[in-house]
C-alpha positions as CSV (number, residue, x, y, z in Angstrom):
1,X,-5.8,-21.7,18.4
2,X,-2.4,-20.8,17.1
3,X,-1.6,-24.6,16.3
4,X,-4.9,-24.8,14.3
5,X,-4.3,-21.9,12.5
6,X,-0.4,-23.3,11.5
7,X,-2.1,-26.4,10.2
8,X,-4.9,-24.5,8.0
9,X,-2.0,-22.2,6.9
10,X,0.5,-25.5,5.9
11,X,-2.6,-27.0,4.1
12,X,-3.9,-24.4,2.2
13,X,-0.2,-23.2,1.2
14,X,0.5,-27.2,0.3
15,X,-2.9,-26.4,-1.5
16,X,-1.3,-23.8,-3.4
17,X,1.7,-25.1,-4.7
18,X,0.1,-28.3,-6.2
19,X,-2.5,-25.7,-8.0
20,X,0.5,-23.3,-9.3
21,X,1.6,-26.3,-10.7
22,X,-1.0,-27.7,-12.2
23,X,-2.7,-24.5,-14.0
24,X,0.8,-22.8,-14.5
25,X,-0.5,-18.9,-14.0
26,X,1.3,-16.2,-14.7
27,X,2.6,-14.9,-11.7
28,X,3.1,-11.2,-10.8
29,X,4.9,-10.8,-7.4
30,X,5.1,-7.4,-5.3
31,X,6.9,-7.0,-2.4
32,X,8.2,-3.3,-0.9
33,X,7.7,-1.5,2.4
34,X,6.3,1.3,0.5
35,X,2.5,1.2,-1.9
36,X,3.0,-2.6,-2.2
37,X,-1.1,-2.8,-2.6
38,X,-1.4,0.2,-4.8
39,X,1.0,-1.2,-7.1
40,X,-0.8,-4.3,-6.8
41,X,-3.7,-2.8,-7.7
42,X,-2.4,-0.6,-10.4
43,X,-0.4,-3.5,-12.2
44,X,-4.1,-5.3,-12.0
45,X,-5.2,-1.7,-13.8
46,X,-2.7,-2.1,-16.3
47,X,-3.9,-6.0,-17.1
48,X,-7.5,-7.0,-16.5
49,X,-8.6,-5.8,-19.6
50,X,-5.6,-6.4,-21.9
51,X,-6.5,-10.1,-22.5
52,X,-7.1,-13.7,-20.2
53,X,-8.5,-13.9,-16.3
54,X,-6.3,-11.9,-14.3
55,X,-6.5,-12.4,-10.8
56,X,-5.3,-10.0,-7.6
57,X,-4.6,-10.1,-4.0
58,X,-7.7,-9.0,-2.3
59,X,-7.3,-5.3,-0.6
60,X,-3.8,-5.9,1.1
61,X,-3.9,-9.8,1.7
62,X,-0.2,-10.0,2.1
63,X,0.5,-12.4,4.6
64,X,1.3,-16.2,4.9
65,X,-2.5,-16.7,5.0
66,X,-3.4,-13.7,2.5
67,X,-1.2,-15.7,-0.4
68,X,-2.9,-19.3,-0.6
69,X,-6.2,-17.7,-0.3
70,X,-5.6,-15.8,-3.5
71,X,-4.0,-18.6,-5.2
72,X,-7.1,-20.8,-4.3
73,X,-9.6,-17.8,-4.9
74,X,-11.3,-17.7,-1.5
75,X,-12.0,-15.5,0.9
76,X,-10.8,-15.2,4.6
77,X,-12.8,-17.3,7.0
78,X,-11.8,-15.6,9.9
79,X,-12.8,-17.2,13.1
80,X,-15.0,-19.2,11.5
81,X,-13.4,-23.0,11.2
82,X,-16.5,-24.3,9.2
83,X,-15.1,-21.7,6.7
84,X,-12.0,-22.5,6.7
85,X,-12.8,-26.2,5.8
86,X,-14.5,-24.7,2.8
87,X,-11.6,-23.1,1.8
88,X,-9.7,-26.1,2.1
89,X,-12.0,-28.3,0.0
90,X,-12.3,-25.6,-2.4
91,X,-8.3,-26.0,-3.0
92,X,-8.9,-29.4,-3.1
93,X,-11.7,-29.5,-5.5
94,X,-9.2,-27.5,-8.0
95,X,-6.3,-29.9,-7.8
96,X,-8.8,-32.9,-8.6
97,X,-10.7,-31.4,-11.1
98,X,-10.1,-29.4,-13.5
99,X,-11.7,-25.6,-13.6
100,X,-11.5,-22.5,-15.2
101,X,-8.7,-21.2,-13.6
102,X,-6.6,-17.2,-14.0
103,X,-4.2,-16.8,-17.1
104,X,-2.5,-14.2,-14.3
105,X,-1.9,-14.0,-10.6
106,X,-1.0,-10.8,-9.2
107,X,-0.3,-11.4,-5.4
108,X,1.0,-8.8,-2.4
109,X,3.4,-10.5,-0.6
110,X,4.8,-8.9,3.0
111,X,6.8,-10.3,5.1
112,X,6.3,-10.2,9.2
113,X,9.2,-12.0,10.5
114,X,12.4,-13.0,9.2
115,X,11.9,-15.8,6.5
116,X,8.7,-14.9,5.3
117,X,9.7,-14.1,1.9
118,X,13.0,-16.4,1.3
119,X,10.6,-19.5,2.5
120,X,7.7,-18.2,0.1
121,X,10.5,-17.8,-3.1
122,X,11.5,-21.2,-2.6
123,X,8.0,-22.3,-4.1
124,X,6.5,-19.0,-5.8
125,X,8.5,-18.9,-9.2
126,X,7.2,-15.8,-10.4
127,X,7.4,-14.7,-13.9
128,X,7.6,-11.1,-12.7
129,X,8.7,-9.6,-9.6
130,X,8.1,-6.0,-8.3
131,X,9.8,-4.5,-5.2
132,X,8.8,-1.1,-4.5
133,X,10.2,1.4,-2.0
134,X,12.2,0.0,1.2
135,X,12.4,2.3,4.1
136,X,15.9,3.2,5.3
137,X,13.7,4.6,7.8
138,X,12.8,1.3,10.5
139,X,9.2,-0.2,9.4
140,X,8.1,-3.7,10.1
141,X,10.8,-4.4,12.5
142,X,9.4,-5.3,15.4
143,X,10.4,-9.0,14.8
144,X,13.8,-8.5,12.6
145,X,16.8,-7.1,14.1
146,X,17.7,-4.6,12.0
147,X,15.9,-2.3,9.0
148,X,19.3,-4.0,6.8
149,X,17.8,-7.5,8.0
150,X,14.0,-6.5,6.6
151,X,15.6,-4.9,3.0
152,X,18.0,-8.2,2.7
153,X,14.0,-10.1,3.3
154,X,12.5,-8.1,0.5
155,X,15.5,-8.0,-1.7
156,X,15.2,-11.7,-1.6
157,X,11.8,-11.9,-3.9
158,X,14.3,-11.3,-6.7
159,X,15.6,-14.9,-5.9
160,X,12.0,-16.5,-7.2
161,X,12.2,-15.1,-10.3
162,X,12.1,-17.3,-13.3
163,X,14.5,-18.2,-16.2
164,X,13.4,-15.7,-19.0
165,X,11.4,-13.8,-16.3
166,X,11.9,-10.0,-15.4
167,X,13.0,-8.0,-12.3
168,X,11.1,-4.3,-11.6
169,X,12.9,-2.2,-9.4
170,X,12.4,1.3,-7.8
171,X,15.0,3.0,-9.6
172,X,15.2,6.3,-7.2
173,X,16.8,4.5,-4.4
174,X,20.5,3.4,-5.3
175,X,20.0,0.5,-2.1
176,X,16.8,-0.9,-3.9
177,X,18.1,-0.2,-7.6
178,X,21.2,-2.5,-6.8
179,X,18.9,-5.9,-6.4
180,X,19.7,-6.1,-10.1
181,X,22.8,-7.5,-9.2
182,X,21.1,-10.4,-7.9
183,X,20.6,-11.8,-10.9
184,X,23.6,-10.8,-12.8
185,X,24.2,-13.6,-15.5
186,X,20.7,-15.0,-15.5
187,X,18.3,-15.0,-18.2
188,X,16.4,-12.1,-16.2
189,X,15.7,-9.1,-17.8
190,X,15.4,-5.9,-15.4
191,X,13.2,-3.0,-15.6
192,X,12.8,-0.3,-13.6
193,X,10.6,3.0,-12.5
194,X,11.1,6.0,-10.5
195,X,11.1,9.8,-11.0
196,X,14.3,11.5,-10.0
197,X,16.9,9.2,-11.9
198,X,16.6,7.6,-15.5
199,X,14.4,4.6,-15.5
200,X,11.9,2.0,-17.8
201,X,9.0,3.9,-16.9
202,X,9.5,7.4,-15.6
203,X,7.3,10.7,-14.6
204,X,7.6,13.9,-16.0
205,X,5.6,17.6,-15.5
206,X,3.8,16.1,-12.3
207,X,0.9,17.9,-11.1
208,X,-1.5,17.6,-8.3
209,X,-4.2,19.7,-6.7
210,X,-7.2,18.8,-4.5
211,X,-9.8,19.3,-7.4
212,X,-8.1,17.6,-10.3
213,X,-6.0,14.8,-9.0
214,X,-2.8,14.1,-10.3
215,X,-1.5,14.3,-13.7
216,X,2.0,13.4,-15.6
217,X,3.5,12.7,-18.9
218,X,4.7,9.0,-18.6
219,X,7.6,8.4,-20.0
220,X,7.8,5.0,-21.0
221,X,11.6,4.5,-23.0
222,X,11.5,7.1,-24.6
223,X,8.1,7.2,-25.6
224,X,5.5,9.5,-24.0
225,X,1.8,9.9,-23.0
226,X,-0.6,12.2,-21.0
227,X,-2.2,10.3,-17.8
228,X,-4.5,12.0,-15.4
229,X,-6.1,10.2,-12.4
230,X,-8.7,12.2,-10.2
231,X,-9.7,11.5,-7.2
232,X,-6.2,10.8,-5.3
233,X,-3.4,13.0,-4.5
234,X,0.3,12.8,-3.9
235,X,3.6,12.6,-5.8
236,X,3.5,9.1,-3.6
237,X,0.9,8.0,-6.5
238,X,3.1,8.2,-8.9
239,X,4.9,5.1,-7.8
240,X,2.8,2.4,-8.1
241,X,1.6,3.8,-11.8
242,X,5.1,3.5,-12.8
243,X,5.7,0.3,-11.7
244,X,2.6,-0.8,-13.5
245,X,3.5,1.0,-16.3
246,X,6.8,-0.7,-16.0
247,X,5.2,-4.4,-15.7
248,X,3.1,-3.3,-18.7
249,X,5.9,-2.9,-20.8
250,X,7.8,-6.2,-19.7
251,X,4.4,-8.0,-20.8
252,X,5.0,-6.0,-24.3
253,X,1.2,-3.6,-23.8
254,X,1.8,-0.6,-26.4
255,X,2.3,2.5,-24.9
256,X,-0.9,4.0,-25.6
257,X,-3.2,1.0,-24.5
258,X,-1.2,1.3,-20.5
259,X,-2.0,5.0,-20.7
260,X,-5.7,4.8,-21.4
261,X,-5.3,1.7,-18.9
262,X,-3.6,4.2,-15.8
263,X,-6.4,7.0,-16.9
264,X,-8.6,4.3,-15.3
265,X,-7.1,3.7,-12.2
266,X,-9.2,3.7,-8.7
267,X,-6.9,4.0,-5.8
268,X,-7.2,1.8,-2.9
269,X,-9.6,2.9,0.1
270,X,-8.0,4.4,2.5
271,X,-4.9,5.6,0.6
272,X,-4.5,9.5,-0.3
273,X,-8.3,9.7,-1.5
274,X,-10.1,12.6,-1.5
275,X,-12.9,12.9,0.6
276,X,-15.8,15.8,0.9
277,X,-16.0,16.8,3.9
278,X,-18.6,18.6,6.4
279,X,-18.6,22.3,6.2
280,X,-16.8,22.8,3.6
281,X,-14.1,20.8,4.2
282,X,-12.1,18.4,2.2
283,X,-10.6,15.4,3.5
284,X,-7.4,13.1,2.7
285,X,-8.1,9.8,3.7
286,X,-4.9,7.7,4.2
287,X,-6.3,6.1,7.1
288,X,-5.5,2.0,5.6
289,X,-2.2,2.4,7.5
290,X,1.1,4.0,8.6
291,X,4.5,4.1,8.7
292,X,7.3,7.0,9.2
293,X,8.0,6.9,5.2
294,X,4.2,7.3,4.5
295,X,3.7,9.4,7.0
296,X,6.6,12.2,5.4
297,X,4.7,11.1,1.7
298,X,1.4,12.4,3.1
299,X,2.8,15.5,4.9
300,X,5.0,16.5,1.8
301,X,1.2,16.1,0.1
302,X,-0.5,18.2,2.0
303,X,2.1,20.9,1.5
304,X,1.7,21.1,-1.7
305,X,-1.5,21.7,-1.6
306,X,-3.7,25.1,-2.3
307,X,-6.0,25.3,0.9
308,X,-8.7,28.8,1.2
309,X,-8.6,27.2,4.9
310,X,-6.4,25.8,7.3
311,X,-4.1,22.5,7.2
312,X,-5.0,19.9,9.5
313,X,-3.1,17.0,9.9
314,X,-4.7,13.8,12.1
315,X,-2.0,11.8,12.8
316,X,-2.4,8.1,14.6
317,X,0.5,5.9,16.5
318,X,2.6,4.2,14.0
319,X,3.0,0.3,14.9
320,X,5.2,-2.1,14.3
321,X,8.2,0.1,14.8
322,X,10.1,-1.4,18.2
323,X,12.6,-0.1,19.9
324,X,12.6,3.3,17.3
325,X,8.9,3.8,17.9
326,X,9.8,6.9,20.3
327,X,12.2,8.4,18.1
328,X,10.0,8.1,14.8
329,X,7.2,9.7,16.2
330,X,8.9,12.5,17.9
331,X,10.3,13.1,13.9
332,X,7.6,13.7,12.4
333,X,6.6,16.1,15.0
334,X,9.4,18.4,13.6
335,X,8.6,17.6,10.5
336,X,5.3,19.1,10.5
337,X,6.2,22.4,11.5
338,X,5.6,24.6,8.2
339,X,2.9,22.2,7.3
340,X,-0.1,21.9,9.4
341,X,-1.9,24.9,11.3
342,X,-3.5,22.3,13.6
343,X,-2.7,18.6,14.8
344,X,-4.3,16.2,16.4
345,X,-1.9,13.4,17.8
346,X,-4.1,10.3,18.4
347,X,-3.0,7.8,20.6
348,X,-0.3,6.7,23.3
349,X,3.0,6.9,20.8
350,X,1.9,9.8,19.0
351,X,1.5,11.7,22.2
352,X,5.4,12.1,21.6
353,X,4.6,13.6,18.0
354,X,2.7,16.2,19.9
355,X,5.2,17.5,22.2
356,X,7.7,17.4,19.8
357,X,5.8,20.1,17.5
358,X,5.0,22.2,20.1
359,X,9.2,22.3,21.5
360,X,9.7,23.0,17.3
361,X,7.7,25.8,17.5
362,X,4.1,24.9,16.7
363,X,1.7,27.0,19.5
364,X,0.1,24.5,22.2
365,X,-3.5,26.2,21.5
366,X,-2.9,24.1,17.8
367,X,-2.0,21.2,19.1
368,X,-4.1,18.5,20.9
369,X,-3.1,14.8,22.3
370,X,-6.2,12.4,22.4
371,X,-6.6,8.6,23.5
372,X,-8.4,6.9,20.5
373,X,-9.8,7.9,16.8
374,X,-13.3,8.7,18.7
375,X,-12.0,11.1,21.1
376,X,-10.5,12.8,17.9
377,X,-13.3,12.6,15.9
378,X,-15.5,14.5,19.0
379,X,-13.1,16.8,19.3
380,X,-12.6,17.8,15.8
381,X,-16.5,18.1,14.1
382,X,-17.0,21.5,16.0
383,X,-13.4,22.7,15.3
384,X,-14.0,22.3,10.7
385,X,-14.2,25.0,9.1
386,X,-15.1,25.8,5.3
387,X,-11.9,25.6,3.3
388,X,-10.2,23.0,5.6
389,X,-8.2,20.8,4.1
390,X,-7.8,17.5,6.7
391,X,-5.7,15.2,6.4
392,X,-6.2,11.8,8.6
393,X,-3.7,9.3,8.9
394,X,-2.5,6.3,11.7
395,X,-1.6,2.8,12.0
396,X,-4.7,0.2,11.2
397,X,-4.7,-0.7,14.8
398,X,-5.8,2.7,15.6
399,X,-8.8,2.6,13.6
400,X,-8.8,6.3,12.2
401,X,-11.3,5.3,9.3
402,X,-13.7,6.6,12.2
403,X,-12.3,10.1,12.2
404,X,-12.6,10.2,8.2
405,X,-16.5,8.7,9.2
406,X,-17.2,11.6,11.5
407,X,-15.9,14.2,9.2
408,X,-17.5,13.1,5.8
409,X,-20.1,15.3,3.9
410,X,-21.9,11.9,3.4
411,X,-21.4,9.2,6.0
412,X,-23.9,7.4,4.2
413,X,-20.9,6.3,1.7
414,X,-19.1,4.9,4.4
415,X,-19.3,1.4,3.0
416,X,-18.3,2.3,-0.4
417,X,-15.1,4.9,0.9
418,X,-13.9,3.5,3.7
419,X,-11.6,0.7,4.7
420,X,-12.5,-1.6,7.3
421,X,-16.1,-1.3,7.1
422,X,-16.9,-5.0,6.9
423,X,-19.2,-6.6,10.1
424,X,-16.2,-8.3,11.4
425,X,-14.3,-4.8,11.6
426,X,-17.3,-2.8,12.6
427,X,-18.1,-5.1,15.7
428,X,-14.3,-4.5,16.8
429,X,-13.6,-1.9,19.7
């Protein structure tokens, strides 16, 4: 299966490049171990209706299969091969003929194992590359040896950037900010975003609250203008708008036309969205997935919020984190203390998270261990209370979409709020 798969992935890639080629896109890269899809998806905000086709990654297609498919325009076959071979002669069917094709390609590019991004910039010249946040904190590292050897593989996207092409960096990290030396003495012009230090596209007078959303005056070199998205929360949110922002300006938008563009923006399922729950309750789905930075993003969220209630915070394992796995989790059990009034650790790694809080300080009779999302969803629909404010986060291995399910006012809207509510994820375990 695995040597199938490597030949579907070599085709489809070899697919790719010969389409790039031929059609000659404009390519929007993003790469970070931090909002990398909502940045996608706000950049695609920012764009689609500015002018020309523009194209994005579909929901957080990121890998070395996730790329071609959105260069071809098709989606994910799965296990099914006669699928695949549709893909395949679609790719083939737009390097013989020739079809309408997109003026843009934003893509989401990740990177799994070491060489994932340096092999993909060898052939991906983009015109603009984004890299958001990357963790000092380990993410991702199960396969790399190091969380210096995962930012040197992000760094690298910088390295497909064309002559006469622009560079967006995350200006409030000095690590990330330096990239731009990179490509020092190219024709690359570089732009950047961020909120704490002087940047291209930068925040100011941030506001958030449960009811309204966020709000902020984007500053945009100089120039400014109101923007106010409901629906999400978190000073996390403000990332991926800049950035957008940011790629806006390199494309030469006028300020106004990318603030009426960000007023529009619908966050990503599963991603700080605000949720009505039962009895009163409101919930903060963030449930797409997890890592130690996001899970810090989302506490300091919750924090900040006003809450009639108490402050529940569902917390799943965090994957992909190797030999710091232990460590990370027992972290953001002391973090929480001040927080939450209740948690809910959900699964083997987070057990650690769990008895962590409760050596910080946090009483025992507020804090519960469970196996899976569905002993935690059981356990929690007698516990809400009206004014509850709950927020459910975990690795996408863990499946905590099913908690948010449980808890909903109307679980009816499941399909339309949720991630992971396709057949092929609904008939998993």
């Amino acid at each position: 299966m695995q040597s199938m798969k490597k030949i579907i992935v070599y085709i489809l890639t070899l697919e790719s490049r010969f389409i790039l080629k031929k059609y000659k896109p404009f390519v929007i890269a993003v790469t970070g171990s931090v909002g990398k899809t909502s940045t996608k998806d706000a950049i695609y905000c920012a764009l689609k209706d500015q002018g020309g086709f523009v194209r994005k990654s579909d929901k957080s297609m990121n890998s070395e299969i996730g790329l071609p498919l959105t260069i071809i325009g098709v989606p994910n076959a799965w296990h099914s091969l006669s699928g695949w071979m549709k893909n395949i002669w679609a790719g083939m069917k737009l390097i013989l003929r020739r079809a309408e094709y997109p003026d843009c390609l934003i893509v989401e590019i990740g990177a799994d194992h070491p060489g994932d991004i340096k092999s993909v910039a060898k052939w991906l010249k983009t015109d603009i590359a984004v890299i958001t946040k990357v963790s000092r904190t380990p993410v991702h590292v199960e396969f790399f040896k190091s969380p210096e050897q995962v930012f040197e593989e992000k760094a690298s996207l910088a390295d497909s950037v064309k002559k006469s092409g622009t560079l967006v960096l995350f200006a409030d990290d000095d690590k990330v900010a330096s990239i731009a030396k990179r490509v020092e003495g190219k024709d690359i012009r570089v732009l950047s975003f961020g909120v704490d230090k002087p940047a291209t596209a930068r925040a100011l007078d941030y506001a958030c609250s449960i009811d309204k959303g966020i709000s902020f005056a984007l500053d945009l070199v100089g120039e400014r203008s109101a923007v106010n998205v409901p629906g999400i929360v978190g000073k996390a949110y403000l990332y991926p708008l800049l950035a957008a922002a940011a790629v806006a300006k390199a494309k030469n938008l006028p300020l106004q036309a990318i603030a009426r563009a960000l007023n529009a923006y619908e966050a990503p399922k599963g991603r700080l969205n605000i949720i009505q729950g039962i009895n009163g309750s409101m919930l903060i789905d963030d449930t797409y997935n997890s890592s130690p930075d996001a899970v810090l993003a989302a506490l300091e969220t919750l924090k900040g919020l006003e809450c009639s209630g108490r402050k529940v915070a569902v917390l799943g394992d965090m994957m992909e984190l190797g030999k710091y796995s232990g460590e990370q989790h027992r972290h953001i059990g002391k973090e929480i203390i001040g927080i939450a009034n209740m948690l809910i650790a959900v699964g083997m790694r987070s057990k650690a998270t769990a008895d962590e809080a409760v050596k910080a300080g946090m009483s025992s009779d507020n804090v519960y261990s469970v196996n899976d999302s569905q002993a935690a969803a059981t356990l929690l629909v007698p516990l809400v209370k009206a004014g509850d404010i709950i927020l459910v986060k975990g690795s996408q291995s863990v499946r905590m979409e099913r908690v948010v399910k449980a808890l909903m006012r109307e679980p009816e809207r499941a399909e339309k709020l949720l991630v992971r509510q396709e057949p092929e994820w609904l008939d998993k375990k």
